[in-house]
N, C-alpha and C positions, 0 to 999 in steps of 0.2 A: 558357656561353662556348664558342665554335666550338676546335674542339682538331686540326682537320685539317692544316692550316698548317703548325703544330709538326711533324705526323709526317712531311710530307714533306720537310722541310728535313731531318730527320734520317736519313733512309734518305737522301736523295738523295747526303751528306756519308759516309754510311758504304758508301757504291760499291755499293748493292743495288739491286735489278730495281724499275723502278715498281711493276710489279703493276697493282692497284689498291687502292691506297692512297699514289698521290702523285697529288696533289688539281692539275694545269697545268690553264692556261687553256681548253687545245685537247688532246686527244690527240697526239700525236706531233710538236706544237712541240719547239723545242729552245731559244726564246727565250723564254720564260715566264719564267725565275729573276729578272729583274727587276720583273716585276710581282707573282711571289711579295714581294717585298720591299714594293711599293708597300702587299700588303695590311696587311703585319705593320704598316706605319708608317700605316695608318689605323686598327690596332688598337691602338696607338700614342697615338694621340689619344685614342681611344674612351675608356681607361680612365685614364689623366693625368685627363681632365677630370672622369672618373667619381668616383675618387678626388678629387681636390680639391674638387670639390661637395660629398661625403659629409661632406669635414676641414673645411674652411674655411670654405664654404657659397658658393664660388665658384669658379668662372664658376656662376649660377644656372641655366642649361639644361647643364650636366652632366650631368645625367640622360638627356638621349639617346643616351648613350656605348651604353645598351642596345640601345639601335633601330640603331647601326652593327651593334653586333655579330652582333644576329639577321639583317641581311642579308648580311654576308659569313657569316656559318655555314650561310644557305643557299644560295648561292651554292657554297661549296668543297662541300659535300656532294653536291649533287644534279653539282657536274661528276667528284665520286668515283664516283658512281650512273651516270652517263649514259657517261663512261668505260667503265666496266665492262663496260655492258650492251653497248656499241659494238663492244669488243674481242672480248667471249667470247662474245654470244651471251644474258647469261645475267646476274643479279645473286645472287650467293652473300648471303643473310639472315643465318645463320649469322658469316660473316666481318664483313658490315657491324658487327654485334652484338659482335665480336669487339675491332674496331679499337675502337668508341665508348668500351668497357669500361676497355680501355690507355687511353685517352687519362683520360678523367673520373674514372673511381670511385679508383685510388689516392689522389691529393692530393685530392678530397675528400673521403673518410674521414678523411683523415688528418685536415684543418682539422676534420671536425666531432669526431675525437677532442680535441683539441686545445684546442678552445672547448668541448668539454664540463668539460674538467677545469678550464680556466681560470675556467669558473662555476663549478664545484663551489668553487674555492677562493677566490672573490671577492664572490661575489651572494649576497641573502638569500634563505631559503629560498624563497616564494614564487615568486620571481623563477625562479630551480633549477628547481622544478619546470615550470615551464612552458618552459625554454629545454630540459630534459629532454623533453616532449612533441612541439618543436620540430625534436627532433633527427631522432627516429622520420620525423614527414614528409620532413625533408631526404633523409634518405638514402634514403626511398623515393620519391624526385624527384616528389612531390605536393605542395611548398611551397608554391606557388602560393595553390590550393585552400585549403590549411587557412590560410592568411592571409584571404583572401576571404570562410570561416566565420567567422574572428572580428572581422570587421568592420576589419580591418587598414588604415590611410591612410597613404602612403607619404611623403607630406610633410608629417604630422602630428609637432608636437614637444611633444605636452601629456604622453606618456607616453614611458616608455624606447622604443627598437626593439629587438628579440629583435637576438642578436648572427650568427645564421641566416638573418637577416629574406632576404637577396643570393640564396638557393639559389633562389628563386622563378624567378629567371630560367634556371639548371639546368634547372629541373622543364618550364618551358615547350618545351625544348630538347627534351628528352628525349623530352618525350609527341609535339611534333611526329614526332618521328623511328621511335617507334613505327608510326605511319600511312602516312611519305611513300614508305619505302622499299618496303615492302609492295605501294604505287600503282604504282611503278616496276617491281616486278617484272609487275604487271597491265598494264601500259601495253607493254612488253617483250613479252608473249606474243604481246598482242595485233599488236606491229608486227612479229613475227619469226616466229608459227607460226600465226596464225588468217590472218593478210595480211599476205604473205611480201614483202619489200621495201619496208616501211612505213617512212617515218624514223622514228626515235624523238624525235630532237626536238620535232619540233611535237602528238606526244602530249601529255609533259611540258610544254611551255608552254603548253596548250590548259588544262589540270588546272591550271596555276600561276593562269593570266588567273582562270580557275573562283573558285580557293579566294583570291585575293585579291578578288575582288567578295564574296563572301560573307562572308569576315572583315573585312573593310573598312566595311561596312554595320552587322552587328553592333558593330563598337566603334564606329561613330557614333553606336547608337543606345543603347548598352552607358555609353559617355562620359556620356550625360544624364541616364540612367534611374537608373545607379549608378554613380560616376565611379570610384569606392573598388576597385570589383570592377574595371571594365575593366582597369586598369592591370596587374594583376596575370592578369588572363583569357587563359589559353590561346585562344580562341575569338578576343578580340582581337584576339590578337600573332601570330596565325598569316598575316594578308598581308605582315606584312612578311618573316619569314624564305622565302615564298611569293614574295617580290619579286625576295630573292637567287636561288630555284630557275628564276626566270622568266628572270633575265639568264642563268643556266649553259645553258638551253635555245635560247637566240638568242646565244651569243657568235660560231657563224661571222660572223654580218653586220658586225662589227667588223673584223673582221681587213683589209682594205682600205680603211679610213680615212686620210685624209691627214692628218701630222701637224700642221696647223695645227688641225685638228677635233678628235682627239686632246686636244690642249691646253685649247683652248676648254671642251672635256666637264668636262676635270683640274679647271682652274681654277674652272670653273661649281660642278664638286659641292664642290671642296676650300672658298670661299665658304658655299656654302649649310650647309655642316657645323659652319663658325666661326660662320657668324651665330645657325645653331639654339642654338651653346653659351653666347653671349654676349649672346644678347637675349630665348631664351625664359624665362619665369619662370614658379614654382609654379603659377600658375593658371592656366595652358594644357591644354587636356584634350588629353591622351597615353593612349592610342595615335592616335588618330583625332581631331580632323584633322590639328592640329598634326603627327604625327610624319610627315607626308607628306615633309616638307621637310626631315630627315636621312637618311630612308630615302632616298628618290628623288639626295640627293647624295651618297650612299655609292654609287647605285649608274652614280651617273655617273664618277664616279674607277675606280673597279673597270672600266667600259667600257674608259675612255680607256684602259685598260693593257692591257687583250685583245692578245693577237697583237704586243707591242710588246716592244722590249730595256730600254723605261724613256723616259719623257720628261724633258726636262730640268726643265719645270714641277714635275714631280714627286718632282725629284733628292731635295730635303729628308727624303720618307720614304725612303729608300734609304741615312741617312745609317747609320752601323752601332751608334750610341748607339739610335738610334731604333730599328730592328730589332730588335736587344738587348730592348730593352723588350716590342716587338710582340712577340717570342717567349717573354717568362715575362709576359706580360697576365695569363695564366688565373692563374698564381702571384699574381699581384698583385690580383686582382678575388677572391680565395677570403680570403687575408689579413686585408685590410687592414679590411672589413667589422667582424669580431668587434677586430681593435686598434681603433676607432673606439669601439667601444660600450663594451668592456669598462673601457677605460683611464679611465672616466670615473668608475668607482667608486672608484680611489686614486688621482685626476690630476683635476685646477682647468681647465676649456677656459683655453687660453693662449699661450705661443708655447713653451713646454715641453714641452706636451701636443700640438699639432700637429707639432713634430720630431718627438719621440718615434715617435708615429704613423707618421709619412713614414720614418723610416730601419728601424723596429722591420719596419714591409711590407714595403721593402726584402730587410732579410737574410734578412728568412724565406722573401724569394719566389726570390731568388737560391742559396739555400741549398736548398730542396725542389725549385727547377727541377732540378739537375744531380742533386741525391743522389736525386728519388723521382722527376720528370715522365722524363726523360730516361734511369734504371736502367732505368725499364719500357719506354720504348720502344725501346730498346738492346737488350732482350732477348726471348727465345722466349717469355717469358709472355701466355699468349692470341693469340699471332701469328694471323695468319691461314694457313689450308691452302697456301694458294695460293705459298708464301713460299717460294725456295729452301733446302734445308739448307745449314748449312755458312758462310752471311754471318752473321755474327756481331760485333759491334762489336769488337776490340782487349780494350779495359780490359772489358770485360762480363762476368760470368758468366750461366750459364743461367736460372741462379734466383735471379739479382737480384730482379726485377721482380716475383716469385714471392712473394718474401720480404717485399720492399715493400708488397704488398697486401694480404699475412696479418697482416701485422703495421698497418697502416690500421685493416682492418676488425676485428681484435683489442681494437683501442684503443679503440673506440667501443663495442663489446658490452660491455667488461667496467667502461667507464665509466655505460654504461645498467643494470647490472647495479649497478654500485653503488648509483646512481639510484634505485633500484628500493626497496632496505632501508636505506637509511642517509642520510638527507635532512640536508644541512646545515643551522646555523640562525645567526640572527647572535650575532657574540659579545658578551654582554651582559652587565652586571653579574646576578649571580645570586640579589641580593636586594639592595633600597636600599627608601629611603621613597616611596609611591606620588606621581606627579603630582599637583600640587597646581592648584587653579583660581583660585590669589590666588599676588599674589606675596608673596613672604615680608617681615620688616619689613625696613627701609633708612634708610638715614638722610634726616630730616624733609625736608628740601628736594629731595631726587630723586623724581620719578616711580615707583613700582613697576612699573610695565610697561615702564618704560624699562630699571630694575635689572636686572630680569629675561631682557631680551634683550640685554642687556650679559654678563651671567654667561653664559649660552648663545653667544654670541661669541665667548667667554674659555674657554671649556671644551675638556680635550683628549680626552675620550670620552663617550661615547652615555648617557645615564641611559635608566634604566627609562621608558618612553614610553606612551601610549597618543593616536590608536592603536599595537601595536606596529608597529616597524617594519620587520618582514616581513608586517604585514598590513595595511598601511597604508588602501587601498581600503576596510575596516572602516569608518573612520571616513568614508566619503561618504555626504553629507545623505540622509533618506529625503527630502525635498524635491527630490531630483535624478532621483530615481527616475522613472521612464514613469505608475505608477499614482498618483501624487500629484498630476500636471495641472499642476502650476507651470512645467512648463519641455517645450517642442514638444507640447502638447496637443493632440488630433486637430482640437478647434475652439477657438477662444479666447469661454472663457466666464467670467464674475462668479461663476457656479455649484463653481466647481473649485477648488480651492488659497485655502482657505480655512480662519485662525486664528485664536480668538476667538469669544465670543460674537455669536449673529448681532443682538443686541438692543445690542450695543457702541455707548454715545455716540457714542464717535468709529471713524472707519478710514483704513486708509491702503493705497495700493498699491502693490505694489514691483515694479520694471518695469525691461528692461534684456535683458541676453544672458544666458548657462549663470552666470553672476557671481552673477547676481542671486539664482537658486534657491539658489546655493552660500551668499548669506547671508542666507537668512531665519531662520536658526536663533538668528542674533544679534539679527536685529532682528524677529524674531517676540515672542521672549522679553525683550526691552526695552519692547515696546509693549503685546503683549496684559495684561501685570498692570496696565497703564495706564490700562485703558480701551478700547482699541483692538481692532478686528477688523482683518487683515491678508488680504490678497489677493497672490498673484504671478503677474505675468505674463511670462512668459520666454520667449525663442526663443532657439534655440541661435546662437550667432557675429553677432547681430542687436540691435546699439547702436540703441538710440531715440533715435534722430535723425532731423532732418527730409532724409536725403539718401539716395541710393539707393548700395546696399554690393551688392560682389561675397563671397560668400562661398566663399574658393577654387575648385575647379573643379563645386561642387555645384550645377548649374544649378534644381533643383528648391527647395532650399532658400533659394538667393539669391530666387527668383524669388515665395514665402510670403514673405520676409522683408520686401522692399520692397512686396508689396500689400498686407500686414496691418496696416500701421502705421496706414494710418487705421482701420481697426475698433478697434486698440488706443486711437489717441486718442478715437474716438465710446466706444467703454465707460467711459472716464477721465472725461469729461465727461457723460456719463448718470449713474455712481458719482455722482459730485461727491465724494469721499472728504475727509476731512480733510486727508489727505498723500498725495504720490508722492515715491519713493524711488528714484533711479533710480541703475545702477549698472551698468557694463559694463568688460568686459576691456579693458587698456593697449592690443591692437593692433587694437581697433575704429576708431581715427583712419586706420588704413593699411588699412580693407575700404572706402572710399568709394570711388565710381568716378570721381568729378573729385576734384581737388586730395588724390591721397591723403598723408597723410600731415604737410597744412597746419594746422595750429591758428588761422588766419583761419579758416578752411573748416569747421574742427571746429567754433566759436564761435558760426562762422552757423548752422550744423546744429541745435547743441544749442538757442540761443536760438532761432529757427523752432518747434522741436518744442513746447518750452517755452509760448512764445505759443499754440501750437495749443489750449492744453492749458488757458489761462486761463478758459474758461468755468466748466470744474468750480471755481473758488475754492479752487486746493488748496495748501496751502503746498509748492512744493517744493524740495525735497535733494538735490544730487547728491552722491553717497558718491564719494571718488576708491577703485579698486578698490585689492585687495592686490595688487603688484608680483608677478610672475611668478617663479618663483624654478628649483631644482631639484628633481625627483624624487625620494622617499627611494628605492626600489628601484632607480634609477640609482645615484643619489652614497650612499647610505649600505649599501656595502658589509662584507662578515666583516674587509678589511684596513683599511677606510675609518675616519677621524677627523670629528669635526664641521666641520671647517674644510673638509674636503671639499663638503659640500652649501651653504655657506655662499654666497649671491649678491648682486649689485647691482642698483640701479633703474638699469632702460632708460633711452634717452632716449625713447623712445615712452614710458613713465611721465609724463615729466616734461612732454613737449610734450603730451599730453591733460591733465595739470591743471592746466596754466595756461590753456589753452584753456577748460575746463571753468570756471574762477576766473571768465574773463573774461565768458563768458554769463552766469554767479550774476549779476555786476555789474550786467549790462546791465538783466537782468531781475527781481533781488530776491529769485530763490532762494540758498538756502544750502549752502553747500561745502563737507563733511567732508573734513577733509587725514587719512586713514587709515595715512598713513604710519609714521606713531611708534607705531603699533599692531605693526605687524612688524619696522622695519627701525630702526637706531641709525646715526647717520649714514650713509642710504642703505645701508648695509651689512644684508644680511638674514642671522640665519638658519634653518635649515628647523624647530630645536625650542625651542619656549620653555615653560619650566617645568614640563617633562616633555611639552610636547604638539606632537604634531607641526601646522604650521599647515597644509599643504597634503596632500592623496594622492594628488594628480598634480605637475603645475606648476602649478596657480593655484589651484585652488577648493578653499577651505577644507575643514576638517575640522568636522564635527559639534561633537564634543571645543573648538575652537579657538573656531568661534564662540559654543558657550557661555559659555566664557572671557572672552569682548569681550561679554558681555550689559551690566553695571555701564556699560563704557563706552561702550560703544553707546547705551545711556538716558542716560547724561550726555549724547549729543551730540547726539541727536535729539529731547530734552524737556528742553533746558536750565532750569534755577531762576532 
């Protein structure tokens, strides 16, 4: 997050020398203060929207609040740089380095001390140690990166997110800033001592145009190759904050605009900015192309306001609520991140949990602006040389700012040091009767598995679990695994994912998305004592259906998933199998590219596929999948209850299996209602009978589907 802004509102308010480090439009304007204000109140927006995407999961393009921000942070930087070099001759490294230091690393040391302790005293250990590892990167602003190694998806919600996950954008900042200043001082020699009366602008803009063709290309081709990396790629994200240094290097051409143009620019980008937030959705690949059209209207507002006292268009951000805001943004974009994540291990998503959220970011961002953003820039800590002696804020001491930061990066060493010899674990009874894989007796006319997820409902702490539930991942199927072939197989062969004797009477095939692999474990072990050889054929986010799915912004694997199907229907029908098993995740009805989300649409789908499929004579099953629930490493925190992890059926559940129902009908296969397997009147929860049923959010547990073996053969070889 750009931190320039801040500092020169505050020098400018404490009667000290620009210097260089108050960031105006133009050197030696005197009208700028209102376009200072127009930025704050588009940084304003940026993070409102950011924030409320992260809480509520709305406005859905939220997420661009970043791409504002990376172009007004290059923007104010490079008019700090190009200032500089203008006035003296010269750009001090040193100082640039100096400022950046004050602005960033206090408050964010302090958040990552902060969120280390709050994990330490909230997450299970597993979880710990890894937001421990987490931490390291952060503060060595290489987030990014180490997100990108572990395969990190940004709008993936099948696992927790680190509560650090936000530094990434930090880190992008930073490494930028490494390289550009550097540029500038090369660019500087070269217009002031190799070719003496060179402008320096059009150096800078030449290097700007440069480095966004070349980043710009890269995350187009970055977007498709690997959508998961671009987002997070330095390499990416660098035309945009390149965007922002392009306009600081052409803003004289602004300055003699007539205000009706002015306005026109205002209103263009302020548009373009609302409609990024309120109509882009997850599956737009950002950076490239999509982010063209936040970037380019951020930086059409930023124009409009060049060389101006303020347009009336643009009164709104100038309002001083707005400002307000625009000026503890970075407070508020560092916070509210780890309250988002964390709260969710002793707090139910709800309208409790969202206050909470929104006023808890508040006071802490209200509270750290004045006591730690604002001590340090008040004071002599890390000033720059260049700074007169003797201005001094009023209420300031010297070594506020001093203290502020020793005490930051204090907090985090001796937090990681804790880290280090004394791993938390969750608090668990210390000895109880192991998990049991039946349920216990009940009385004659109740269901046992019903009992069972009733009692687990009704319970006010965590029994002994398996897997446990700091190791939860333990229990994921070796069927899930890469070297089993059931599930993204380099080729889709009869040869691979295979249980059972190969001399097996009968066989069956189980076929579907990542669902599928997650339950062969139950219906492997139902059928092979049966007689049965088993086969799975799985593709990750890839419902067998006869209709063509977007698979979020993964163009490679959407683009496998809708060619493959017919090879998967020619093997189904070469097999001739006894059975096909088919079974896919609750929001495969919402990956269709027409009618998402229709259950007409879904019914044609399945019935089509279905039909395709009637050569091979194969009876089939559609299994309705287990309801999506919670995470134990989320919700089953050290303070956490079971009521915590405890969830409901979607209505994306319900509208696929009725849908689901209504193809069985059309066409004679059979519909296991899976329901009452996990959930007691729609109410789920995450452990039953000591076992946990999922290790992410949806796909079974090893443990769980052996559990359902008994009724899994009841319902697939009924008597």
């Amino acid at each position: 997050m750009p931190r320039g802004l801040q500092m020169s509102l505050h020098e400018r308010k404490a009667g000290r020398p620009p210097a260089v480090s108050t960031p105006p439009s133009i050197p030696g304007k005197s009208n700028d203060f209102g376009f200072l204000l127009d930025i704050q109140g588009l940084r304003m927006i940026a993070v409102t929207f950011a924030i409320l995407h992260h809480v509520v999961r709305w406005p859905e393009g939220g997420y661009v609040g970043v791409d504002m921000f990376f172009v007004i942070s290059g923007f104010l930087i490079t008019s700090l740089l190009l200032r500089e070099g203008m006035r003296y001759g010269r750009v001090s490294i040193a100082n640039f380095y100096r400022r950046r230091a004050r602005r960033i690393l206090p408050l964010a040391l302090l958040v990552l001390g902060a969120t280390l302790t709050a994990s330490y005293v909230l997450v299970v250990t597993s979880r710990f140690e890894a937001i421990v590892v987490d931490t390291w990167w952060s503060a060595a602003f290489m987030m990014n990166w180490h997100l990108i190694s572990v395969e990190t998806d940004y709008f993936q919600t099948a696992l927790p997110h680190s509560p650090l996950q936000h530094y990434w954008s930090l880190a992008v900042e930073e490494q930028f800033y490494v390289v550009w200043p550097l540029l500038m001082v090369g660019l500087l020699f070269i217009a002031t001592r190799w070719r003496k009366n060179l402008p320096l602008r059009p150096f800078v803009g030449g290097f700007a145009v440069v480095a966004i063709a070349v980043s710009f290309l890269w995350a187009m081709d970055e977007s498709v190759a690997s959508p998961t990396a671009a987002y997070f790629s330095t390499f990416s994200r660098v035309w945009q904050l390149a965007a922002g240094a392009l306009l600081a290097s052409i803003a004289p051409i602004f300055h003699r605009m007539p205000v009706w143009l002015r306005s026109a620019m205002a209103v263009t980008g302020l548009v373009g900015i609302f409609y990024s937030e309120f109509t882009f959705e997850v599956t737009y690949t950002i950076p490239a192309p999509y982010g063209v059209v936040p970037v380019v209207a951020t930086c059409l507002v930023i124009a409009a306001g060049i060389g101006s006292t303020g347009l009336a268009v643009t009164k709104p951000l100038r309002l001083k609520p707005v400002v307000y805001i625009g000026a503890i943004s970075y407070s508020l974009y560092l916070w509210h991140w780890p309250l988002v994540v964390l709260l969710l291990t002793v707090m139910n998503v709800g309208i409790t949990y969202y206050v909470t959220v929104i006023v808890c970011t508040v006071l802490l961002s209200v509270a750290s602006y004045h006591l730690v953003e604002k001590a340090v820039l008040d004071s002599d800590f890390l000033a720059p040389r260049s700074r007169r002696p003797g201005h001094r804020s009023v209420a300031s001491d010297s070594h506020d700012g001093q203290r502020v930061f020793v005490a930051a990066l204090g907090a985090v060493m001796v937090f990681l040091l804790v880290a280090l010899f004394n791993q938390p674990s969750v608090v668990l009874p210390a000895s109880g009767p192991a998990p049991v894989l039946a349920a216990a007796y009940v009385e004659e006319d109740r269901d046992p598995l019903e009992a069972a997820i009733v009692e687990s409902l009704d319970a006010t702490s965590f029994p002994v679990t398996t897997p446990p539930l700091d190791d939860v991942e333990s229990g994921k199927p070796v069927e899930m695994s890469p070297e089993a072939g059931c599930l993204d197989p380099p080729e889709l062969s009869l040869d691979v994912c295979n249980y059972g004797p190969p001399d097996a009477p009968r066989s069956a095939i189980v076929v579907g998305d990542s669902f599928s692999a997650s339950w062969l474990p139950a219906i492997v072990g139902a059928l092979v004592p049966n007689g049965f050889r088993v086969h799975g054929m799985g593709l990750n986010n890839c419902p067998f259906v006869a209709s063509d799915v977007t698979i979020g912004v993964d163009e490679q694997s959407t683009d496998r998933c809708n060619s493959s199907r017919d090879e998967m229907v020619d093997q189904i029908n070469t097999a001739r199998p006894s059975m096909v098993v088919m079974v896919d995740m609750e929001y495969g009805i919402q990956a269709m590219v027409e009618n998402k989300g229709s259950a007409q649409a879904w019914t044609a789908a399945r019935t089509a596929i279905i039909e395709r499929i009637a050569p091979s004579d194969a009876a089939v099953v559609i299994l309705t999948p287990n309801p999506l629930g919670k995470a134990a490493t989320e919700c089953a925190g050290r303070l956490a209850v079971p009521s915590n992890c405890v969830s409901t059926i979607s209505e994306n559940w319900l509208t696929k299996r009725s849908a689901d129902k209504a193809a069985a009908q059309q066409t004679g296969a059979t519909l296991i209602d899976t329901r009452s397997w996990f959930c007691y009147r729609n109410t789920c929860p995450l452990v039953v009978s000591g076992i946990v049923i999922s290790w992410d959010t949806g796909h079974i547990t090893r443990q769980y589907g052996e559990y359902l073996i008994p009724r899994m053969q009841e319902a697939l070889l009924p008597t």
